[in-house]
C-alpha positions in Angstrom: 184.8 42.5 133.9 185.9 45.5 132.0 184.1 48.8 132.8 184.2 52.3 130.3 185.6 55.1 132.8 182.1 56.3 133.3 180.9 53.4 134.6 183.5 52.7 137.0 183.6 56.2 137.8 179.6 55.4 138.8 180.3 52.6 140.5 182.8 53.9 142.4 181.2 56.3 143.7 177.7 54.7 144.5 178.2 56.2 148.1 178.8 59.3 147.0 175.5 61.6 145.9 177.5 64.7 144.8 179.9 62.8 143.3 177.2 61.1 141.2 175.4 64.1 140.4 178.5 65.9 138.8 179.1 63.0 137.1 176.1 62.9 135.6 175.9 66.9 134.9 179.3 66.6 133.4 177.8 64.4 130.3 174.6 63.4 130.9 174.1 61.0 127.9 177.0 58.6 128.4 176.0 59.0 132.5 173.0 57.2 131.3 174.2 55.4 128.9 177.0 53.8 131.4 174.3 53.5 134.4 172.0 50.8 132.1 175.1 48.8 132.8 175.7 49.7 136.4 172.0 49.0 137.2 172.0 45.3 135.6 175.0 44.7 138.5 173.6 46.5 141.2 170.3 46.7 141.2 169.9 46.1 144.9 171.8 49.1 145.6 169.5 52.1 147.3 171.7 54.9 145.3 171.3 52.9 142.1 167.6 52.0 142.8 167.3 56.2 143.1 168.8 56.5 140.2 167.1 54.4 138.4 163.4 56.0 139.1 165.3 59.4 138.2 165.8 58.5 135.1 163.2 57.2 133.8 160.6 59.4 134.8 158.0 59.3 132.5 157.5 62.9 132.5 160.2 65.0 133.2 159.2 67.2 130.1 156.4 69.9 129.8 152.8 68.7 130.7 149.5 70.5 130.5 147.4 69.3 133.1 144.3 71.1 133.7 141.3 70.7 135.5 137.9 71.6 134.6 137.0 73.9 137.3 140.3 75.6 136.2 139.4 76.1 132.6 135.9 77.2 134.4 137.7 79.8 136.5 139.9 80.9 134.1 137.1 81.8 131.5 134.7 83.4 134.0 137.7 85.6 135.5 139.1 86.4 132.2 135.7 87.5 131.0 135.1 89.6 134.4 138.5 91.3 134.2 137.8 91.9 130.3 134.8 93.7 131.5 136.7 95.6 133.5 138.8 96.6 131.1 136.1 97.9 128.8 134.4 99.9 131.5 135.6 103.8 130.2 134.1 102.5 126.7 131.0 101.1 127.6 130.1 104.1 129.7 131.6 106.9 128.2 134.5 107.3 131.2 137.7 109.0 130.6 140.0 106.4 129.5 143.6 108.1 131.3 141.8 108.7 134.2 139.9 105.5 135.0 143.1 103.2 134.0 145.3 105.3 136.2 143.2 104.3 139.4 141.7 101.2 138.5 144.4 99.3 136.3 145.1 97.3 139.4 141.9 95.7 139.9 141.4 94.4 136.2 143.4 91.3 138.0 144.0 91.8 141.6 140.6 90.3 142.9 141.2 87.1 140.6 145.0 87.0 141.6 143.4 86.8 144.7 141.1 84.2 144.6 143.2 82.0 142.7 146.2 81.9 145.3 143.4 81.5 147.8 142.1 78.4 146.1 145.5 76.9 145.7 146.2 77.5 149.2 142.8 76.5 150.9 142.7 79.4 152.9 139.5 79.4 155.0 136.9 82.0 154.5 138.3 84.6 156.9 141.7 84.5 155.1 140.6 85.2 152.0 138.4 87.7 153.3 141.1 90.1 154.7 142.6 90.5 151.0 139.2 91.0 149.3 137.7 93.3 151.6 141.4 95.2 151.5 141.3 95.3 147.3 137.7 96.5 147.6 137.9 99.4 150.1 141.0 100.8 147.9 139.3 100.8 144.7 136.5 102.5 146.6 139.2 105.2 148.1 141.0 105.8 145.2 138.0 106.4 142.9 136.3 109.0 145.6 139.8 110.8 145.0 139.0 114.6 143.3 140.6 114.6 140.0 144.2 113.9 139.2 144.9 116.8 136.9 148.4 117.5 137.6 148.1 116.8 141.5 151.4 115.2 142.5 149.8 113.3 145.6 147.0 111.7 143.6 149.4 111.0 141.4 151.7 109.8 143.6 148.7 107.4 145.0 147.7 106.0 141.8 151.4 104.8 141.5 151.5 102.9 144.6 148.2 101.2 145.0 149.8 98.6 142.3 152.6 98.0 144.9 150.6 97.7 147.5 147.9 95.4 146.0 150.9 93.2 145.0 151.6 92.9 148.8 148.0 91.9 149.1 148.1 89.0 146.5 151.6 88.4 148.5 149.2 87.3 151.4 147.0 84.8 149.7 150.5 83.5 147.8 152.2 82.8 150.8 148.6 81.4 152.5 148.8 84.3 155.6 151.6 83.0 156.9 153.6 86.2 157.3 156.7 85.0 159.4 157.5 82.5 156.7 160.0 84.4 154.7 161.2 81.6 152.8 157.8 81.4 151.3 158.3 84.9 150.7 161.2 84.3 148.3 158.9 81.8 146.4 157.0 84.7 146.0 159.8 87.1 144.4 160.6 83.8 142.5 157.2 83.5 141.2 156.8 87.1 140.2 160.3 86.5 138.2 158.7 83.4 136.6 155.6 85.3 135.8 157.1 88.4 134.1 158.9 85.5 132.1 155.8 83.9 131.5 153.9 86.7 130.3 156.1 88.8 127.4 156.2 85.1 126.4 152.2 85.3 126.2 152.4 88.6 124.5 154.6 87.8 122.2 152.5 84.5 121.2 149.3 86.8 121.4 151.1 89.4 118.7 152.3 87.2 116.4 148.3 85.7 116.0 146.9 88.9 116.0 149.2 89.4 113.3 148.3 86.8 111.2 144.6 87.4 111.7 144.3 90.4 110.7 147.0 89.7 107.7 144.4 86.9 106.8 141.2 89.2 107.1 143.0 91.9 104.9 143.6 89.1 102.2 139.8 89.0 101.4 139.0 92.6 102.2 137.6 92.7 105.7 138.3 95.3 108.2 138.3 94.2 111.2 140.6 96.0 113.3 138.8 98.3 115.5 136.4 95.1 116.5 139.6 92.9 117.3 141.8 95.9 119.1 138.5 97.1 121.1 137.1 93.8 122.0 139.0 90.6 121.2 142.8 92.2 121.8 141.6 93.8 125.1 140.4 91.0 126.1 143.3 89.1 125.8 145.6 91.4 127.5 143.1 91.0 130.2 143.5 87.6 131.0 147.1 87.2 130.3 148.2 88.0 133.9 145.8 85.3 135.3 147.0 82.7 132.4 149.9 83.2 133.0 149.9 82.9 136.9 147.9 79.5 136.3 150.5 78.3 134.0 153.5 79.1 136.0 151.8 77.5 139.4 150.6 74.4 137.7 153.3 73.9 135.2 157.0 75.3 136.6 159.1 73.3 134.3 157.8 75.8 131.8 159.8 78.9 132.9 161.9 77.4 135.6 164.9 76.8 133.5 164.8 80.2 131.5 164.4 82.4 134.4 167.9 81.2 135.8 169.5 82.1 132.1 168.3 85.4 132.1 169.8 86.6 135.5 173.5 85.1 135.1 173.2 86.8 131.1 171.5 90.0 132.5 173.8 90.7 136.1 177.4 91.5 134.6 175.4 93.1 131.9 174.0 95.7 134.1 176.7 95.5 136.3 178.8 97.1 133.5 176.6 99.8 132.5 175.9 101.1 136.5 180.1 100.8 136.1 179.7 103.0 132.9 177.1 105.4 133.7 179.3 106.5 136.8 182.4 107.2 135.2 180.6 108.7 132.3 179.1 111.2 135.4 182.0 111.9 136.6 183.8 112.8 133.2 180.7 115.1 132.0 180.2 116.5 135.4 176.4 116.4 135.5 174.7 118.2 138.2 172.0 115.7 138.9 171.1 118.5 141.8 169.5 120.6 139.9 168.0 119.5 136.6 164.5 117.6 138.5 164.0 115.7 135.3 167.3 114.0 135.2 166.7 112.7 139.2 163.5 111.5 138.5 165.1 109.0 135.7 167.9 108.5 137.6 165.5 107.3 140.5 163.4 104.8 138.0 166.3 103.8 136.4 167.9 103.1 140.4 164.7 101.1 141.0 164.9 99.1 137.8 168.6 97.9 138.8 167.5 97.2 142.0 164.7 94.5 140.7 167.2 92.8 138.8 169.3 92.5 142.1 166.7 90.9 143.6 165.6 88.7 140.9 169.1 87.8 140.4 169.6 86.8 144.1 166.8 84.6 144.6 167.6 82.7 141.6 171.4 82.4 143.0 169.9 80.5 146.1 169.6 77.9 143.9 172.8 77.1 142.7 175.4 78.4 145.9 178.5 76.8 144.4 178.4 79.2 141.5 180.9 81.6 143.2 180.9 84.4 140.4 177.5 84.8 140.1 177.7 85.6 143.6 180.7 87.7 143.5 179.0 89.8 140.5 176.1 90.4 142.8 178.0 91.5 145.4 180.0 94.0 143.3 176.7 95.4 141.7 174.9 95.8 144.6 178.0 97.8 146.3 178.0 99.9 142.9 174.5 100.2 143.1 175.2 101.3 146.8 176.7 104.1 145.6 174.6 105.4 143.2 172.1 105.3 145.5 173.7 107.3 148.1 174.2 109.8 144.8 170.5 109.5 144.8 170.0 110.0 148.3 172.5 113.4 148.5 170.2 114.8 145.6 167.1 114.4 147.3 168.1 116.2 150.4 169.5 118.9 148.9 166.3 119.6 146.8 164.2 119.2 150.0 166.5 121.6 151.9 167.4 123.7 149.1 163.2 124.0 147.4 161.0 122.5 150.2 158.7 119.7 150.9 157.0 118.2 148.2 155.1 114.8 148.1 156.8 114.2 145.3 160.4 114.5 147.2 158.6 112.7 150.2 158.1 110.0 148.4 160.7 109.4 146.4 163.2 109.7 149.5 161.3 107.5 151.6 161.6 104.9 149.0 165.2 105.4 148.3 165.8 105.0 152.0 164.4 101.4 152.2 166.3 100.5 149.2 169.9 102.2 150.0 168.9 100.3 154.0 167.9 96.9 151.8 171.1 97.4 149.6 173.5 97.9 152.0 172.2 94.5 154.3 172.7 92.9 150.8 175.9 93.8 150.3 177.0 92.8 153.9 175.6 89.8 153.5 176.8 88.8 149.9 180.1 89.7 151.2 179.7 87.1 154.1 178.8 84.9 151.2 182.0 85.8 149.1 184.1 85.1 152.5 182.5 81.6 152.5 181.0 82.5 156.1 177.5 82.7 155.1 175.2 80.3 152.6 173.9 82.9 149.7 170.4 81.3 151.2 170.7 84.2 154.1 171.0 87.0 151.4 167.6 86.0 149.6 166.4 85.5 153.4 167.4 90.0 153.8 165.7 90.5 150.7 162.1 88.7 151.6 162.5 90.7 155.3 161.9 94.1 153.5 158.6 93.1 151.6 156.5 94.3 154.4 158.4 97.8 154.6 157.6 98.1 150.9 154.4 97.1 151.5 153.7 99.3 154.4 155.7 102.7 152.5 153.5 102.0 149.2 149.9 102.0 151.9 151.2 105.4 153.5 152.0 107.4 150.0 148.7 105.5 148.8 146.2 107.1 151.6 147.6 109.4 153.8 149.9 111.3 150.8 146.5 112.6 149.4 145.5 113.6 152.7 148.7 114.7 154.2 149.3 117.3 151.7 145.6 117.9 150.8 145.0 116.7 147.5 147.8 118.9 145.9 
């Protein structure tokens, strides 16, 4: 009998998974096409009998499943956190003041809850997080005034970090030594910021039309929806969008992966540019304070995509210039860093100890330490005498350094340097 080339490409290789699969990568419709044949032959074939059930899954697409006591949880978080939110207006608070300390905790408890629901952690797990999330919003709101007081300031910028350790916990069901459910965790948060300008983009486009269809008949109401019905919204995106990622990955799953191999060269070229362009102005980042602090935010920001774009590289190893392009950006960004790094030392030796200059270098010391294990380790990768799974393994090891830098500029900063 006569077989197309797919087919006999199929059959011949019926002992031979990775084989198969890049066959059927390489053109999945005729793959499927030619297996209808292959499977009326060889039915009693295991690899063809796996096949088989692969494809026709009934539903490989998107589905919504959700539960009742989701929906339930959901609405009575949303409406909690939404609450929250409105606190400065409903009791005449200071609206820059209270969202600088509390912003954390619109979602943080709920976060909270809902990873500890997932997990089934018993009732002294989930008490740990809880009471932790509790006692900081009672520190941080005993604080004196922020004013212009660089500690408190400096606090109010790390509780979020912190807090996102906490909701780490409950994620990864207080099994701290796990570190590869630690990299689910920097995968979910990837997912999740997906998730969510997805949400906010949905959620802008029907405000617009709602109040576009309000305005048609001569009804104002704006400052109803933007006080009430937009904050609330923004409120419960974080938790929707947690629920929707968790329950339903095949929502995100395939788009997160896109925008790392699109985004890494891309930033890859402008660290590459803004370097050169450094050295050709010859910009003394030493002494103008404002420039550093960007350059720091901006060193941060790069940093995030390094990690993002590492743990989505785990899964797919045998694209080799993904990894090489990671490797030659975190080296870059290896440098800048240690640009970074010189600046800060010479403003602490050069003006004096500030908590601001603290801060900042401890920070930049964990990331130029995290960087530089990267790079070792992608270049293993590149070498081909490491799996890329070891790199994401460096980057889930320094979560709990983060975690416990962010809890010492939190609560002993203010105290340190005495509320100033």
């Amino acid at each position: 009998m006569e077989y197309n080339i797919i087919t006999k490409s199929i059959i011949d290789n019926l002992e031979n998974p990775i084989a198969l699969e890049q066959l059927y990568q390489s053109d999945k419709k005729r793959f499927i096409h030619s297996f209808e044949e292959v499977n009326k032959k060889f039915s009693h074939h295991l690899s063809v009998q796996i096949w088989h059930e692969r494809l026709n899954r009934k539903s490989d697409g998107i589905g919504l499943t959700i539960k009742k006591e989701d929906v339930l949880f959901l609405g009575v978080a949303s409406i909690i956190a939404g609450f929250i939110a409105k606190i400065p207006n409903l009791f005449g608070l200071i609206e820059d003041e209270y969202y600088a300390r509390n912003f954390s905790f619109i979602v943080a408890p709920f976060l909270v809850i809902f990873f500890s629901r997932k997990n089934h952690l018993a009732l002294k797990q989930i008490a740990i997080p809880l009471i932790l999330i509790f006692l900081s919003a009672l520190y941080i709101n005993i604080l004196p005034k922020i004013e212009s007081n660089n500690s408190l300031i400096l606090a109010c910028i790390h509780l979020p970090i912190f807090l996102w350790a906490v909701i780490g916990y409950t994620f990864i069901g207080g099994d701290i030594k796990n570190n590869s459910l630690k990299i689910d965790y920097l995968k979910f948060n990837g997912d999740f910021l997906v998730m969510s300008a997805l949400l906010v983009l949905a959620g802008g486009i029907f405000s617009g039309i709602t109040l576009g269809l309000f305005n048609l008949i001569e009804v104002k109401i704006e400052e109803f929806y933007f006080n009430y019905v937009a904050i609330g919204g923004l409120s419960s995106i974080p938790l929707i969008a947690t629920y929707l990622v968790q329950t339903n990955p095949s929502l995100v799953n395939k788009i997160s992966p896109v925008i790392a191999k699109i985004f890494t060269p891309l930033v890859f070229i402008t660290v590459l540019a803004f370097l050169i362009t450094l050295l050709y102005t010859g910009k003394n980042i030493y002494s103008d304070r404002n420039f550093l602090l960007i350059f720091n935010v901006l060193l941060i920001g790069v940093m995030a995509i390094i990690l993002f774009s590492v743990t989505e590289a785990t899964k797919n190893e045998s694209n080799k210039m993904i990894v090489l392009t990671l490797f030659m950006l975190s080296t870059l960004t290896v440098v800048v860093n240690g640009i970074a790094l010189s600046a800060i030392l010479f403003r602490l030796s050069e003006f004096g100890i500030t908590p601001n200059r603290v801060a900042v270098l401890g920070a930049n010391l964990l990331i130029f330490i995290n960087l530089v294990l990267v790079s070792l380790k992608l270049y293993q990768v590149v070498s081909k005498k490491e799996s890329v799974e070891k790199v994401g393994l460096i980057i889930a090891g320094f979560i709990p350094y983060y975690s416990i830098w962010a809890f010492l500029v939190t609560f002993l900063f203010p105290i340190l340097f005495q509320y100033k």
